[in-house]
Each structure stands twice: as structure tokens, then as C-alpha cells.
N, C-alpha and C positions, 0 to 999 in steps of 0.2 A: 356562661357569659361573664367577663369581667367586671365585678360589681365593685371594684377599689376605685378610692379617688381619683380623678382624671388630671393628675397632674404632669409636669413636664417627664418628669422618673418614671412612671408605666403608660404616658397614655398614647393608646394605640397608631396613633394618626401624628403622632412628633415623627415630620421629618427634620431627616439632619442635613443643611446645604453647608458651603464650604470651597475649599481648595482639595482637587484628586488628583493623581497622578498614575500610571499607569502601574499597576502591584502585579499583576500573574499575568500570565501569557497559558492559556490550555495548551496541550501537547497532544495528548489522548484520550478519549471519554467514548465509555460503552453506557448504557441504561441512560438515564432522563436525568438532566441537571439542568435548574434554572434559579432566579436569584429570590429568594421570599422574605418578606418581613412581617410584621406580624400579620397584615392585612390589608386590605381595602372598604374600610371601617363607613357605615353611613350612603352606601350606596347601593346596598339590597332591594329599597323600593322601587328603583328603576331596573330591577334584572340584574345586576351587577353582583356577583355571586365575592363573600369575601376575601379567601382564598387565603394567602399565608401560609406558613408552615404545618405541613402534616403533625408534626410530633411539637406543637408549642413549648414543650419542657426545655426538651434538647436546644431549639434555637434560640431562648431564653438565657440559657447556661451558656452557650458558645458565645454570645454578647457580653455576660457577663465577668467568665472568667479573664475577657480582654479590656473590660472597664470599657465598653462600645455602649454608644446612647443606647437606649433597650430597642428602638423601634428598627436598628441598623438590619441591612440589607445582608445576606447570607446566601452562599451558595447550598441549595440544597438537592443531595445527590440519592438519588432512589434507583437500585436493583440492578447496579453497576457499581465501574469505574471509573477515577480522572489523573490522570497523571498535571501537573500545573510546573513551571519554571519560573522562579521569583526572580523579578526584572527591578528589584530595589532590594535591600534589607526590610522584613519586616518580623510581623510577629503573628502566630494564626493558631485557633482552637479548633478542636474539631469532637464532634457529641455526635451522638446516637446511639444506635444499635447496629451489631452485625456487619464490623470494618475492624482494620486496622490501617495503621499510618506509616510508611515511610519516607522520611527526609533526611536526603540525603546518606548518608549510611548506616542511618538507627532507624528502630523499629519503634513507637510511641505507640501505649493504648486512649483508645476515645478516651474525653472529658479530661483532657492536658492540653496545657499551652505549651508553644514550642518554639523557638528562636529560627528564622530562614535567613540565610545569609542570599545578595544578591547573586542568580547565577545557581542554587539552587535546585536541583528536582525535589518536588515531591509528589508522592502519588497514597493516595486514598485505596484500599481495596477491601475486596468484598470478603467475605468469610461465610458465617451464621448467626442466627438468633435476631435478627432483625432487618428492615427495610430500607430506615433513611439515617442519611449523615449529613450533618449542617457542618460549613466548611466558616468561620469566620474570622476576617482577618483584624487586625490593630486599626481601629479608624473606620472600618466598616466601609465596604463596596460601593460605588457609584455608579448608579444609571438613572436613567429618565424616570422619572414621577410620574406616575399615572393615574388621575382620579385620587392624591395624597397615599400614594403609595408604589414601594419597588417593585413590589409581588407579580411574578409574570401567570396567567394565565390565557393558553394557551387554547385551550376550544373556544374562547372569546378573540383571539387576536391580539392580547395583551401582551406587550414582552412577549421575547422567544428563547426558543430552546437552548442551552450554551453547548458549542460545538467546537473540536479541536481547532487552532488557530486565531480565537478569540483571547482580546487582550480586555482584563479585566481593570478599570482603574476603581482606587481605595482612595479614602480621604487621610487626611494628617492624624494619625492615633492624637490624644492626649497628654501619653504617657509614655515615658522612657520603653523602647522596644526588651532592651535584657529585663526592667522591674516584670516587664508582663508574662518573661518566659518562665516555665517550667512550674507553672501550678497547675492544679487538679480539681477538681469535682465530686465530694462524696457523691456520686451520684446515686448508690443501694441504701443510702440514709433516706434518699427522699421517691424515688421512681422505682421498681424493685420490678424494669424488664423482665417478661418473662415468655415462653411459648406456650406457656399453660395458665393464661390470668383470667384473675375472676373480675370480670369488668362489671362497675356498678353503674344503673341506671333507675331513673325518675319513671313513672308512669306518664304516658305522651294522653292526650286529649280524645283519642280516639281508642284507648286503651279498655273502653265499657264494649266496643267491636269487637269483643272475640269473647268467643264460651271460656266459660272456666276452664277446661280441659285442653285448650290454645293456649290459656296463660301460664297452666302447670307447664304444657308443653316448653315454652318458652325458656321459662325461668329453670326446669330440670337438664333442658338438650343440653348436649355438647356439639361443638362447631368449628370448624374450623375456615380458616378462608379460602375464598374460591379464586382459583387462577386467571378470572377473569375482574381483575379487581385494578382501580386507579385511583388518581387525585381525587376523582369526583365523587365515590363510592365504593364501598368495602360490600359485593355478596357473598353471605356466609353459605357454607352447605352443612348439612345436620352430618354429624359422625352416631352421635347415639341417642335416641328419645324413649322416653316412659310411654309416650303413645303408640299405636297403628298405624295412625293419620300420618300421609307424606309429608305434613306440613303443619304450621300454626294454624288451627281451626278460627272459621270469624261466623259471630253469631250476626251480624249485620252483612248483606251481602253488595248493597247498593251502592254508586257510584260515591265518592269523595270530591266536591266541591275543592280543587285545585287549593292549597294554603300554603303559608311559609312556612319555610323548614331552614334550620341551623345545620352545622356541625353537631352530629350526635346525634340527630333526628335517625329511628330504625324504625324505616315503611316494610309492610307486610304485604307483598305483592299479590298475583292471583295463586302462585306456584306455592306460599307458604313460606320461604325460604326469607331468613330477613336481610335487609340492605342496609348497611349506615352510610349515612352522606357522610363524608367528610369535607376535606377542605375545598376543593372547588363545588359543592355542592351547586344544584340549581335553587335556585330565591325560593322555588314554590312547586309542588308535588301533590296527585290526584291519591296515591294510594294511601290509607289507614298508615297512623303511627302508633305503634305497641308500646315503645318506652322511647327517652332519652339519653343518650349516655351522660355521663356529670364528666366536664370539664377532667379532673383529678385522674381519673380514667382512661382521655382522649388517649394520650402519648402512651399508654401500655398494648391499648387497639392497633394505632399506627404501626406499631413495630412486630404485628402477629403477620406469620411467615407464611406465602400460601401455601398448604398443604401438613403444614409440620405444626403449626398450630393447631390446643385446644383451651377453646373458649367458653366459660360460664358467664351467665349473668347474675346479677344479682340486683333484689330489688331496695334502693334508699329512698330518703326526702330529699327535700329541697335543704331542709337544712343542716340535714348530715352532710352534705353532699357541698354547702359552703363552708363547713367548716375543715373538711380535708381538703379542699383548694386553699383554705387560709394554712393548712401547714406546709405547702409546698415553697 
């Protein structure tokens, strides 16, 4: 969770209002695109699940190599394409993992800004090594507020899907569109994507629920992700364990009192096999939680590929686990 000051520069819930004008027009889109900000921050006690960007890092970088308020609204493109036609001059980033970019008749790698002249194509496509792509433009996207936020979520009714023929309007950048073009993102300085990451995680509160030999289990498997995975949760399937047991052993077998759950919450089902919630998470969940993932961690999760990934865990603190979110 975000434990920095809640000022106008990170805090979650600054919206930006304004003057927009109509920036892209979709062309063509395969796999799921919709518009995320960081969230829907303060609304968990009524079922309101937070939502925002899968991979925070990436949509964080895409706002910021355009000087966009941090909370600005982004297209984010999961396990697909989109082709888009710039209906104005503007300026657009694009981050993640497992795409590449062309405009107009150059090829651009992720975490670069790039200059769109109006009249424009560009198109997004898919490659390897990762899931989602934040698309952000100069001035950041415009649509309806919902509960203090853009973030569409979609098993709720919130916001919808974006689909070819949708015209997207953006608001007025800040900043001269060329000063914004053609910068970059170390991004291997600070995120070190990978399909083989050792994802660190906290011990979760029901974590005294499973024999020793579930926790070896745990913390030894290897994992990969399961094909049946979405916004709302990542199920893993074991590739290799030290044990016999089909599964994470629980030395408590009895019912769990429904509680809340985050982003990074990993419940331990009846089958053993674990789940992390991620971004559409539901508010609250009856199964055992073995660990936490740490924030620092989320975006390397987000971007493990179904199938082609392998995943370790590994066990931190609280306060190891604040201080690699304070180097990002």
C-alpha cells in the first residue's frame, strides 16, 4: 500500500478536470483494453473493489515520461492489439512488457515518447515476455469519473470495454508536444521484467494454517501461470515441488470467516494451488492467506506469461519490503 505523503504529486484520488478534445480514434483492437488510473481509492468498505493498473510501475512511468498529473487516465492494453489514428498532433508513451510500437513508419521500443503527427496511425503489437501495455497520451485521457476515478471495471459495470470505432478525447498537455518527444525510461535500472522472477512476499495472517511442510512447500515450488487467469486473479499451477502433496498442505482445515483482501493477497484454495488477487480483486474472501505479495514485486507478477513463466517466492518483512518500494 502507498504509505508516502498524500499530496497533490502522488495522491491517489487527484483527479485532473479541464478542457479535452477528441486525440485517437481506435481502428482495430484484439484482447481487452480499457482506460485505468491508479484506482478507486476509499471505496473497498462498500464492495467497491480498487482496480487500476495491473502493472502500477508501467502506468506510473507512462504518466510520467509525459509530465501527465500522476493520477491521469491511461489506456491499458492486455494479451492483444490496437491499432489508434491521431485525430490532432499530439505526444504518447507507451510501457510495459511484451509489445512493440509503430508510428507511422518507425518501429519505437516500450518506455519512449514519441511525436504523432495528426492523421497518423499507430498501432501497439504484441510480441513476448509480458502481458500489459499502458498507452499514455500528453495531457492524459478523458472520460467520466466514477466514485473519483477513470478506472473501468468491468464485472461491476463500471466504464467499458474500448472497441474499434471509439474516439478517445485527451485533455490540453502542459508542455510543448516536440519538448516531450523522444525520451526514454531506464526501465532495467529499476523493474528487471522477467519470466523467471523471484517475487517477494510478507507472511498473510492466516499463514500459522498450514503445517510446516505447506510452508516449505510454498516457499520451494516453482509456478507458473495458469491459462485461466484475469484482472481479478492470477491461479498459479505448481511446475516442480519438494513435496508429494498435490498441493500446499493446511494444518487447520475449518471454514475462514469471509475478510478483506488487497492486491497481493495469495489465498490457498481447497485444491492447494495458489491465487493472487490482483487488480480487480473482490474487497473480501472465505479462503486462508499464506503470504502477501510487497507492492515492489506487483508489476514483475503482472507481467509473468501464462504458461512460459517460472515463478519463486520468496519470504520478506514489512520493512524490507518498504524500503525497495522507497527505491523505485
Amino acid at each position: 500500500m502507498d504509505d508516502r505523503p498524500l499530496t497533490i504529486d502522488n495522491h491517489p484520488s487527484s483527479i485532473v478536470h479541464g478542457l479535452s478534445s477528441p486525440a485517437l480514434e481506435i481502428t482495430d483492437l484484439t484482447g481487452i483494453a480499457t482506460l485505468q488510473d491508479s484506482g478507486r481509492r476509499g471505496w473497498n468498505k462498500f464492495g467497491v473493489p480498487t482496480s487500476g493498473a495491473m502493472d502500477w510501475f508501467a502506468y506510473q512511468a507512462a504518466n510520467s515520461l509525459l509530465n501527465n498529473p500522476p493520477n491521469s487516465a491511461t489506456i491499458e492494453l492486455g494479451l492483444g492489439e490496437i491499432t489508434f489514428r491521431a485525430l490532432r498532433n499530439t505526444t504518447i508513451a507507451v510501457t510495459g512488457a511484451g509489445y512493440e510500437v509503430e508510428n507511422y513508419i518507425w518501429t519505437f521500443p516500450l518506455w519512449t515518447t514519441f511525436y504523432v503527427r495528426a492523421g497518423w496511425t499507430v498501432r501497439v503489437k504484441k510480441t513476448s515476455g509480458g502481458n500489459w501495455a499502458y498507452i499514455a497520451i500528453a495531457g492524459g485521457f478523458d472520460s467520466p469519473v466514477i466514485m473519483n476515478s477513470r478506472s473501468a471495471y468491468l464485472r461491476g459495470g463500471i466504464g467499458s470495454a474500448l472497441k474499434a470505432g471509439d474516439v478517445l478525447p485527451a485533455f490540453t498537455p502542459s508542455a510543448d508536444l516536440l519538448k516531450l518527444a523522444a525520451r526514454d525510461f531506464p526501465v532495467n535500472k529499476f523493474m528487471p521484467y522477467s519470466q523467471t522472477p523471484t517475487i517477494e512476499v510478507i507472511p498473510a495472517p492466516q499463514a500459522d494454517w498450514f503445517t510446516p511442510e505447506g510452508i516449505r512447500t510454498f516457499y520451494e515450488s516453482e509456478y507458473t501461470l495458469s491459462p485461466s487467469f484475469d484482472r481479478m486473479g492470477y491461479r498459479l499451477q505448481t511446475l516442480s515441488s519438494p513435496s508429494s502433496a498435490k498441493g500446499i498442505e493446511k494444518a487447520i482445515t475449518k471454514e475462514l470467516i469471509s475478510e478483506g483482501m488487497t492486491m497481493g493477497s495469495i489465498q490457498i484454495p481447497a485444491d492447494g494451488q495458489p491465487i493472487v488477487m490482483m487488480a480487480d480483486a473482490p474487497t473480501a474472501g472465505g479462503y486462508p492467506k499464506i503470504a502477501n505479495v510487497a507492492r515492489a514485486s506487483l508489476p514483475l507478477l503482472a507481467q509473468c506469461e501464462a504458461g512460459l513463466s517460472r515463478i519463486r517466492f520468496r519470504e520478506t518483512n514489512i520493512e524490507e519490503a518498504q524500503e525497495n518500494y522507497k527505491k523505485l
